[in-house]
Structures are given as structure tokens and as C-alpha cells.
N, C-alpha and C positions, 0 to 999 in steps of 0.2 A: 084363581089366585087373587087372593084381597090387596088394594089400590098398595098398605101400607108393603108389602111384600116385594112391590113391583122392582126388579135387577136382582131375584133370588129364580131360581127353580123349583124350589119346595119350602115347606113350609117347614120341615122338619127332615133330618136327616138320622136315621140310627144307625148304628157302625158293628154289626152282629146279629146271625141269624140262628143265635143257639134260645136258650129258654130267657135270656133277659132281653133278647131285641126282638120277641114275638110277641114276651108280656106287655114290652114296652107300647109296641106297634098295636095292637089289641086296646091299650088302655089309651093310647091317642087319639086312634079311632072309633072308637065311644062318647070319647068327650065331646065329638063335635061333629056327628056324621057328616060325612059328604060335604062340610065347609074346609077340612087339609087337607092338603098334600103335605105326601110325605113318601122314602123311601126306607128299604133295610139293606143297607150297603154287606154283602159274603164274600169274604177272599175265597171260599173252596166253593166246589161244585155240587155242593148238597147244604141245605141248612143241618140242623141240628147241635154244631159249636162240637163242647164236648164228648157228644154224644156219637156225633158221626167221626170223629178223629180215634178214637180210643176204640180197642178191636180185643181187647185182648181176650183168653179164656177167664167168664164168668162175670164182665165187666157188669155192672148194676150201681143202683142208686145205692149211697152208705143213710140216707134220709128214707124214713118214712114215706111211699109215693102220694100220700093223702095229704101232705103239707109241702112235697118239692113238687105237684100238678097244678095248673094252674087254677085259679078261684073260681074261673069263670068256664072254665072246663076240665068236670072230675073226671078222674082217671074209671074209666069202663072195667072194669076187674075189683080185683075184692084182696089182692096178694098187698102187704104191708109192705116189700121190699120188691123193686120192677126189675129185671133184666137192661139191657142198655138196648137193646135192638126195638124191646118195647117200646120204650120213653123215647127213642127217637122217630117210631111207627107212629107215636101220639103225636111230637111235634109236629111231623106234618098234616095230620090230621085237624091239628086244632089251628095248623096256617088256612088249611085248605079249606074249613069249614066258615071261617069267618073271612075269608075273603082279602086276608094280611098278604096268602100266597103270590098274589097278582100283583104286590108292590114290593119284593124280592127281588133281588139282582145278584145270582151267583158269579161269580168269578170278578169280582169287583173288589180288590186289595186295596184301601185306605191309606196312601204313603207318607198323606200329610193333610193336616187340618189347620187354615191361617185365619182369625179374625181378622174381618175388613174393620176398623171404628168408622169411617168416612161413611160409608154405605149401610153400617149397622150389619153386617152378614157372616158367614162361615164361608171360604174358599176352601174345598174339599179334591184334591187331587187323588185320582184314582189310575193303580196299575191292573194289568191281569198277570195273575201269577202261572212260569212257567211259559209266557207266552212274549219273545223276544221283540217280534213284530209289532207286537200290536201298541200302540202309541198311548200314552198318559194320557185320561181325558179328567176332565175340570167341573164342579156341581156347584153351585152355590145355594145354599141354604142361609134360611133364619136363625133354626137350631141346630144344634147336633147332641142326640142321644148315643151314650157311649158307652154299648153290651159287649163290649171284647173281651168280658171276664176278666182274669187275675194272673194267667201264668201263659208263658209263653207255647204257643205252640210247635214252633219249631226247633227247641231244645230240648230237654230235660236238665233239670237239677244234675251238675258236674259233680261226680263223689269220686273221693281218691278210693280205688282198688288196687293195692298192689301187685304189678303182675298181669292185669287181667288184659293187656295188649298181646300176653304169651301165648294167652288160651287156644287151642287149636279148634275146639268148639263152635256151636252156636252161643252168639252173646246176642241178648235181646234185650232191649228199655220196652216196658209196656206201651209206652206211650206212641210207639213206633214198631209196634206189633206184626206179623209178615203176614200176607195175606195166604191163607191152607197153609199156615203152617203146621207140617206133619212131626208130633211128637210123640207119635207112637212107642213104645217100648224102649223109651229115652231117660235115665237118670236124670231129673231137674235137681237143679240146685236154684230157689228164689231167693234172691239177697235182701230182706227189708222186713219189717216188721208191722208196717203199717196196713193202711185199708186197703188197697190194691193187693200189697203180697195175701193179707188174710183171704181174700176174692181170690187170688190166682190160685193158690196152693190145694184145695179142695177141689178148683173147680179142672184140672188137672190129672189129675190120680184117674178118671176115666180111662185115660190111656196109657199116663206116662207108667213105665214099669216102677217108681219111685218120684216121690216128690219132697224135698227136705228145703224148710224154712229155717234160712240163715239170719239169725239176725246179731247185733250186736250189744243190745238191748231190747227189753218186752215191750209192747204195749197193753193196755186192757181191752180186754175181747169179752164184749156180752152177748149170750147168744139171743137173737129175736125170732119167733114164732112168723113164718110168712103169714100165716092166716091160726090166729088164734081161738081156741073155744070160744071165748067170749065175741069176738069178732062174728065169727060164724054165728054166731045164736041172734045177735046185731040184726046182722044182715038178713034171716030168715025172718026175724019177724016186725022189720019193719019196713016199711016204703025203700024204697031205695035212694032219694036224695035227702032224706030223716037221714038211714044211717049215715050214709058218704059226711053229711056233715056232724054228725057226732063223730065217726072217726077223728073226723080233720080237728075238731076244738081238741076231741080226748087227746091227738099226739102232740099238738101245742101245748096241751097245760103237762101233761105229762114231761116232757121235756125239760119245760119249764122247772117243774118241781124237781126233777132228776139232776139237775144241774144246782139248784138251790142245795137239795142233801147233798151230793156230791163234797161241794163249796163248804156247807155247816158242819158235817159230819166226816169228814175223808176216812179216817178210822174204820168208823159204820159201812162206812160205802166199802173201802178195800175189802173187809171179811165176805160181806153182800157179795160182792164180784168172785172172791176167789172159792164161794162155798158155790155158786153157781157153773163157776170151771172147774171144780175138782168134782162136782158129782156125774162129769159127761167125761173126762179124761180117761185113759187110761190106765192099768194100774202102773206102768214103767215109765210113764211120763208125770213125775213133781212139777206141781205150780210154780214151786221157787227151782231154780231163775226162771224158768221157760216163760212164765207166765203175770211175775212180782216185778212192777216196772219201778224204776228207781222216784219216778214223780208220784203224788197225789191224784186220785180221780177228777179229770177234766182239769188239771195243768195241759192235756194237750186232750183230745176228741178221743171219746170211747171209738173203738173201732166194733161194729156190727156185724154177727157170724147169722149168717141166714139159716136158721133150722136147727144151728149150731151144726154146719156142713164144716168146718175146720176140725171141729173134734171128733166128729164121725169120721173124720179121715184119719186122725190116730190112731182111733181105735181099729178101724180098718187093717191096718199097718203097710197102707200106701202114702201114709205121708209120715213123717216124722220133723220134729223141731232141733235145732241145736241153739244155743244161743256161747258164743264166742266171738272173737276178732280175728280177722283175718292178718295171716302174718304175709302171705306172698299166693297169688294164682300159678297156676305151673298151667303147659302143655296139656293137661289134662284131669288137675286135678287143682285140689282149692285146700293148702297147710294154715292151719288153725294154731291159734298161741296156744294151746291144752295142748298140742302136739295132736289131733287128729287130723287125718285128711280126707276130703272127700274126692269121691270121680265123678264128676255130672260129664254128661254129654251137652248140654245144656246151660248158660246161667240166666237167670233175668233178673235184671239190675231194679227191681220194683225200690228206688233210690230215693224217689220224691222228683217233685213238679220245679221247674223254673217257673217265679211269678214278674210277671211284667204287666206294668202299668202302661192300660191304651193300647192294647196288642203293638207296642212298640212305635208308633207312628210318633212323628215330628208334630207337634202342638205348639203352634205359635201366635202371639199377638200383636198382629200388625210388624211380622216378619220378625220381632224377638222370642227366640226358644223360651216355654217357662219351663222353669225348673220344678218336677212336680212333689222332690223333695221337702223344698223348702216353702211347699204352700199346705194351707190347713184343706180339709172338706168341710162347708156348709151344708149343715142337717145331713154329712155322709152321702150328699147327692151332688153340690155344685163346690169346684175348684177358684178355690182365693185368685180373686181379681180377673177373671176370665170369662166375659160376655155369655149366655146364652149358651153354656155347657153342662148337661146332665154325665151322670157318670154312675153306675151300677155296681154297689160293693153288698155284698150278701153278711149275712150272719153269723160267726164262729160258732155258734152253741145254737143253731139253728137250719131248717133247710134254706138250702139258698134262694130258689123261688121265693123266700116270704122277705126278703132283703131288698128283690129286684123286684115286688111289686110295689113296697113301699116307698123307693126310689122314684119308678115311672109313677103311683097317685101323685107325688109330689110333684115333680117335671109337671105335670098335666096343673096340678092346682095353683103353680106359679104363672106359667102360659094363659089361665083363665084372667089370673089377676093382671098381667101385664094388659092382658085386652081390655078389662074394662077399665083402668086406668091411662088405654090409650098408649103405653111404652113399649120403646120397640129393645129398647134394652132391660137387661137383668144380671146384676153381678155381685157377686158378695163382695164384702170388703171388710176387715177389722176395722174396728171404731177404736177409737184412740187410746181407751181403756183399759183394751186387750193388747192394742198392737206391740208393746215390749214388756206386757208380765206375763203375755197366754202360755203356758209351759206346755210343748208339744207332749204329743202320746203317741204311741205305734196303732196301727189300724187294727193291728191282730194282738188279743194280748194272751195266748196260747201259748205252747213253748216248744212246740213243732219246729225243728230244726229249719225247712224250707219257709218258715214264716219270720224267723228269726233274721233268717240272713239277709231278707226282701225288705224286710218292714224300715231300712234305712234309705230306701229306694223308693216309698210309694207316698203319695201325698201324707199328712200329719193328721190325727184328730185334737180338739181342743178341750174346750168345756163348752157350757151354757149351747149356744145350734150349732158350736164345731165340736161338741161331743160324738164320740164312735155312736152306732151301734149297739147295744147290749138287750135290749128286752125285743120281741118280736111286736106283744101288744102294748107295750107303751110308745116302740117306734112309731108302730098306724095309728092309734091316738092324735100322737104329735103329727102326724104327719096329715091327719084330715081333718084334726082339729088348732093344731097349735099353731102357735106364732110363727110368720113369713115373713113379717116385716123387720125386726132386728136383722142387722149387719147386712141387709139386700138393697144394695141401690136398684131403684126402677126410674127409668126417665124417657 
């Protein structure tokens, strides 16, 4: 521990042991071998974050694996879309291999984090969860990096169903998945239209005697090649870390541009999408409604059919779509405003995620709550007026790993400058300028119901370095090359 550090513990603290508090911890410890300390604070008993919490049937990455793996360690396989078992087989591999695993501390719940000003530090109160005896113990740190991700893990997104307290069935939220659940020759009925229900519904129909995707409106569903001809051809005839990274640029720039046409052309793009789902459909199942969502392509995230496994399942005729509202749940069955009813034995409320800011913990400065509404983010990484806090928000029109490494280079290239400047502090601040014309922005500007309703709850973006997010390689740019000194006091 260095002289300046001296009444801290570590030098650094990260709060999440999913993909952005391994990248983070990885890219700390690189910057400055064997001169930090640092730890990864895990409320569960496994790392992996999302990865290990989320069980459901067919759970996988809706990203590309070559651009949500980490930079510094590519993903071993050749498949464009991972399973979830995978990507969490790799997390710990890529903790294990560089040596991040030995500064992990599972069961270590975060229930509060207080800037000292006096001492220059972070007061880090930690519970065990689940565990009544066991006493709050106390860390103090320099910094704190903050990988808690975006939604709550202990809730789900509340959706009114009418009814559905009647149900005499199984009622299941993905997010809270049973462990062997047996759904053998069970009628599902999935409620949701989104990227979970598209993953659950196909991956399902193995067993279930029926599988039928309820939804209340469409979304856009592109199918993706897990491993493409061209992919394949890639891979055979070159090196093997040649192709991994032509992969990785091709699905960046591809993205990029996909979202670009999208944006330019919606027109172009809607026929693009719907000639691509009606030549895998079946003949009894029309695009419109099932399939014609009432918004524009990329007003909210194409959702991603691996193999085009959702429409092979139509075709199959073990799954089937409806798109209706639900008028009331009975006893055993689910009345529809068309006046149809369904029988599932089964429902799973694939509803959408509750998003919370800091996995919910008290953030305080020198014992005043902040309010994390009514602050902007600097460069998307550090919270208005709050000492030596990094914070991890990922990409909307991007895989999320390339948000949370751009977040931790950043953390890392602030931390280099305050050392050579000798400051033991670092805080952004509005400059006079901005302080009563900066007109706040929502973090997500998407139109995803669960992003809509959070986005009044989650820190602000600005302009000029409290701008969001929006390009992947203009963010790393700015972020290893552009300005850190506007609105950052160091002292």
C-alpha cells in the first residue's frame, strides 16, 4: 500500500463479479502490476452476475459472442451466439487464468458506500446475504468501481395481468427460473414478446407438448447464422487470432452500419426484415400482426433468433404465436379480448427486467444521500459531484462488454493522471456554463417499455463529456484519446 493510501484497505474497490467487474479488475490490474490493491466485492456465491442468476430454458447472449468476450480474452469456439452456461464456463476461466479469481470475495453484499472528504476515502459497509448472524463488516477503499449492472436483481419488472393471482398453475418470471424444472408434456403459454420470450419459446417445444407466445404487441425478430458460410470459410483458412479479430471488427462495423440503415432507411429496413421472416414462416402464420411491430426498426433492439430456431418452431407446429390482450386469467385458462382462450398448465411472465441504479445500495457523501436522478454522468463513467466513483453503463445499439471496457480504460486513465499529478481526489463538477442551461437527456433513448419507466430514476446524460454513449469506436477514441480535463476537478 502507497504512503498516500495510508487509513484505506485497498486501493480500489469494484462492486460486481459479473462481466464488467472482471473486465474492470483485469484492466486495473494491468495498469500497474503488482503496485494495487484492489478487491471484487459478490453478493451471491458464484461470480458471473447475470450469467449465473438467469437459468432459464435456452438463456444465451442476444450480442454477438465476439464483441460481448472480453478484448483480452477471445472466446475459444467459432459459434456467433454463446449459450449462458458457456459465457459463464468462460467467466471463470478468464477470472481464473489471470489471476483476478484470488481477489473475489463471494457473499459479500454492498449495503452502503459513504465518501470520507476528511480522509479522502470510500466507507464500504458490507452484509452477507441470507446470513442473519453474521455481523456487517466495514472496508475502506481509495476508489470504488461500480459493476452492479442496470436492473435489479431481486425483483422483476411488475406487469399488471389480470387474473393471474387465480391461476391454479405454475406461474414462473424467467428471471427466477426453478431449479429441474419438469415441463414435460405441459401446455406453456409465454407472456412477452421480447428477447427472452423469443429464447424461451423454441427453446421449449423439446418437451413442452405446446408452446404459444403471447404477446400484446410484436417485436422485430432477425434470424442469425450461429456460424455462417463465410464465418466457416474465415476460420479454415486463416490463423486463428487473424480470424477472431476480423470477426470482432466485422460485428462492430456491421452493427454499426445496421443501425445507421435502420435509422436512414426504416422503410427499406421494415420490407428487409419482413421478407426475411415470411420466407422461414409458415404458410398459417401472417407477418402482420404476429410479426409488423407498431414502431420503426431499432426505436427499441432487434431481437436475435439463433438459427432462426423461433420459426423452426412454427413450422414444427410445437409452438405457435398469438398476438392479443389479455382480458382476465382464470383457474386455468388465459380469456383474450378476440374472445379466444387459452389452457396452459404453465405461464411465464417473460415481462421485462426491473432496472436499478448501484444494485440498490445507499451512496452517500459524507453521510448526505445523493440523489442519483438529479445528477448527470461524466464521460458515462463518473457521477456529478461524487469523489473517486467509477460506474459501468454499457451500450443500447451495442454489446455490453464494449460499454464496460470503455468505462474501466477510462477509470484506469483517470487513476494514472491523478498519480502523476500527485491528487488524491477526482470529481466532476458542472462549470458554470452548463450548471442551469445543460438540458438533461434519458441514458437509454430506446422505447422499450422497462427502459422508459427507469430512465426517471437513473443518473442524466448531458452534452459535450455528460453526453450518453452512442458510438462504440468514437466512445474508445474519446476515451484513450480525448479530453479528461473539462468539468474534472483533481486536487
Amino acid at each position: 500500500m502507497s504512503k498516500h493510501d495510508q487509513g484505506t484497505d485497498l486501493d480500489l474497490i469494484i462492486i460486481g463479479a459479473g462481466i464488467a467487474g472482471i473486465n474492470a479488475a483485469y484492466r486495473y490490474q494491468e495498469s500497474s502490476p503488482g503496485k494495487r490493491s484492489y478487491a471484487v466485492l459478490e453478493a451471491r456465491e458464484s461470480i458471473g452476475g447475470t450469467w449465473d442468476l438467469f437459468r432459464y430454458p435456452g438463456i444465451r447472449s442476444d450480442s454477438d459472442i465476439f464483441t460481448f468476450a472480453f478484448q483480452w480474452n477471445p472466446w475459444p469456439r467459432k459459434e456467433a451466439l454463446a449459450d449462458g452456461h458457456d459465457i459463464k464456463q468462460y467467466l471463470i476461466d478468464s477470472a481464473t487464468k489471470t489471476g483476478i479469481i484470488k481477489h473475489i470475495r463471494l457473499g459479500h453484499k454492498v449495503t452502503s458506500i459513504d465518501w470520507q472528504s476528511e480522509a479522502s476515502r470510500w466507507k464500504v459497509t458490507t452484509s452477507s446475504p441470507g446470513s442473519a448472524k453474521e455481523p456487517a463488516t466495514t472496508l475502506y477503499s481509495r476508489f470504488i468501481y461500480l459493476a452492479t449492472g442496470y436492473y435489479d436483481y431481486d425483483e422483476p419488472l411488475q406487469t399488471t395481468i389480470p387474473g393471474i393471482g387465480d391461476f391454479q398453475g405454475d406461474v414462473i418470471h424467467p428471471q427466477f427460473w426453478p431449479a429441474d424444472y419438469d415441463y414435460t408434456g405441459k401446455n406453456v403459454v409465454v407472456i412477452g414478446s421480447g428477447a427472452t420470450a423469443v429464447t424461451i419459446v423454441p427453446s421449449m417445444t423439446d418437451r413442452a407438448a405446446h408452446v404459444t407466445m403471447l404477446q400484446r404487441s410484436p417485436t422485430y425478430i432477425f434470424p442469425l447464422p450461429s456460424r455462417g458460410a463465410l464465418s466457416s470459410a474465415i476460420f479454415a483458412a486463416l490463423p486463428w487470432a487473424l480470424a477472431y479479430w476480423l470477426h470482432r471488427v466485422g460485428w462492430i462495423l456491421q452493427t454499426i452500419f445496421m443501425i445507421a440503415a435502420c435509422r436512414a432507411w426504416p422503410r427499406l429496413s421494415r420490407r428487409y426484415i419482413r421478407y426475411e421472416n415470411a420466407r422461414l414462416l409458415p404458410a398459417g402464420v401472417p407477418w402482420d400482426p404476429h410479426f409488423n411491430p407498431r414502431y420503426k426498426p431499432w426505436e427499441q433492439r432487434l431481437c436475435a433468433s439463433k438459427d432462426g430456431d423461433i420459426f423452426a418452431a412454427l413450422r414444427s407446429g410445437k409452438a405457435s404465436v398469438v398476438t392479443d390482450t389479455i382480458s382476465a386469467v382464470g383457474k386455468n385458462s388465459i380469456s383474450l379480448a378476440s374472445g379466444e382462450t387459452l389452457y396452459p398448465d404453465t405461464i411465464v411472465t417473460a415481462t421485462g427486467l426491473k432496472l436499478l441504479f448501484a444494485g440498490g445500495m445507499r451512496v452517500t457523501v459524507d453521510g448526505t444521500d445523493k440523489d442519483y436522478a438529479k445528477s448527470f454522468l461524466w464521460k458515462g463513467t463518473m457521477l456529478q459531484d461524487v469523489p473517486n466513483l467509477f460506474f459501468t453503463i454499457g451500450f443500447e445499439n451495442a454489446a455490453w462488454t464494449l460499454g464496460c471496457d470503455c468505462a474501466a480504460l477510462l477509470a484506469v486513465r483517470v487513476i494514472k493522471d491523478m498519480d502523476r499529478q500527485k491528487a488524491r481526489v477526482a470529481v466532476p463538477r458542472l462549470d458554470a456554463a452548463s450548471a442551469g442551461s445543460m438540458t438533461p437527456k434519458p441514458l437509454f433513448s430506446l422505447s422499450a417499455t422497462y427502459l422508459q419507466k427507469v430512465n426517471e430514476e437513473l443518473p442524466k446524460a448531458g452534452t459535450g463529456v455528460w453526453g450518453p454513449r452512442t458510438n462504440y469506436l468514437v466512445d474508445l477514441w474519446k476515451t484513450q484519446y480525448g479530453d479528461v480535463e473539462t468539468c474534472l476537478e483533481m486536487r
